[in-house]
Wavefront OBJ file of the C-alpha trace (Angstrom):
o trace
v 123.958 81.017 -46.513
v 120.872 81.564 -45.588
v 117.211 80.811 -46.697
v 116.540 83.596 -48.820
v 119.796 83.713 -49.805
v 118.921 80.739 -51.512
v 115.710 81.400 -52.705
v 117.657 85.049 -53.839
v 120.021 82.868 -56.154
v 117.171 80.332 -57.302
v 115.555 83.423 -59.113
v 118.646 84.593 -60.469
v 119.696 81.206 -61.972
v 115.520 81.153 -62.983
v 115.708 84.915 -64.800
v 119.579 83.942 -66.598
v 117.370 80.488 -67.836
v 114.305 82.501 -69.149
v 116.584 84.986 -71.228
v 118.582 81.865 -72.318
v 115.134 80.495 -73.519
v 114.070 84.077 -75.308
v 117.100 84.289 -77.123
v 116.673 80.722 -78.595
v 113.073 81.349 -79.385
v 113.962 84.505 -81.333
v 116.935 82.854 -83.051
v 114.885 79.632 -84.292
v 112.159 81.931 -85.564
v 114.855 83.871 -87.541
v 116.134 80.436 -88.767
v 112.287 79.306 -89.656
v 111.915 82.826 -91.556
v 115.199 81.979 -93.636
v 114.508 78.083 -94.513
v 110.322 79.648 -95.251
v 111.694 82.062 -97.538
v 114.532 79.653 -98.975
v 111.412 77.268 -100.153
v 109.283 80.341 -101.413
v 112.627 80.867 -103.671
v 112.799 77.517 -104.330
v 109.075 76.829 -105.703
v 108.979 79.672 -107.590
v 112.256 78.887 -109.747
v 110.532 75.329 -109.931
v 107.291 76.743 -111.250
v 109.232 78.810 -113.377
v 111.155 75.939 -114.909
v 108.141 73.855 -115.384
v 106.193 77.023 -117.430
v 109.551 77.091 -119.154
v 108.934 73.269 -120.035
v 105.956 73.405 -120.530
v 106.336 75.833 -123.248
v 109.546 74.801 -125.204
v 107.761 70.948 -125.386
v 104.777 72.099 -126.877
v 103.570 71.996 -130.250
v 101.874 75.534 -130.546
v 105.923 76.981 -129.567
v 107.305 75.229 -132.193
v 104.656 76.555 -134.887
v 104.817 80.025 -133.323
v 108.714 80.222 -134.315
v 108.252 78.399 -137.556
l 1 2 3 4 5 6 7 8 9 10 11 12 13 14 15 16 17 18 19 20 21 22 23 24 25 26 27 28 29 30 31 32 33 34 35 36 37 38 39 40 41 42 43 44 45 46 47 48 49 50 51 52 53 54 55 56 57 58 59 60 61 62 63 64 65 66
């Protein structure tokens, strides 16, 4: 083997490591997107749920239905 068969095979193994690295990046932004959304979801059934507090424990409610 010689020399720049070496240096050849060095740039393969270098390319097959850079798509390796691509592909990660574009699957942990796809996972970041999913857990971003998933707490966007999750705050806004919160913030409902507190309005929904909010509401049912106050006095002007309970005169409203009354």
């Amino acid at each position: 083997m010689s020399l720049e068969d070496l240096g050849n095979f060095g740039e393969a193994l270098g390319s097959i490591g850079l798509l390796i690295s691509i592909a990660f990046l574009i699957l942990e932004l796809r996972w970041n997107r999913r857990e971003s959304r998933r707490v966007q979801r999750e705050d806004a059934f919160q913030a409902a749920m507190d309005l929904e507090l909010t509401l049912f424990s106050s006095d002007t409610w309970h005169q409203t239905w009354e």
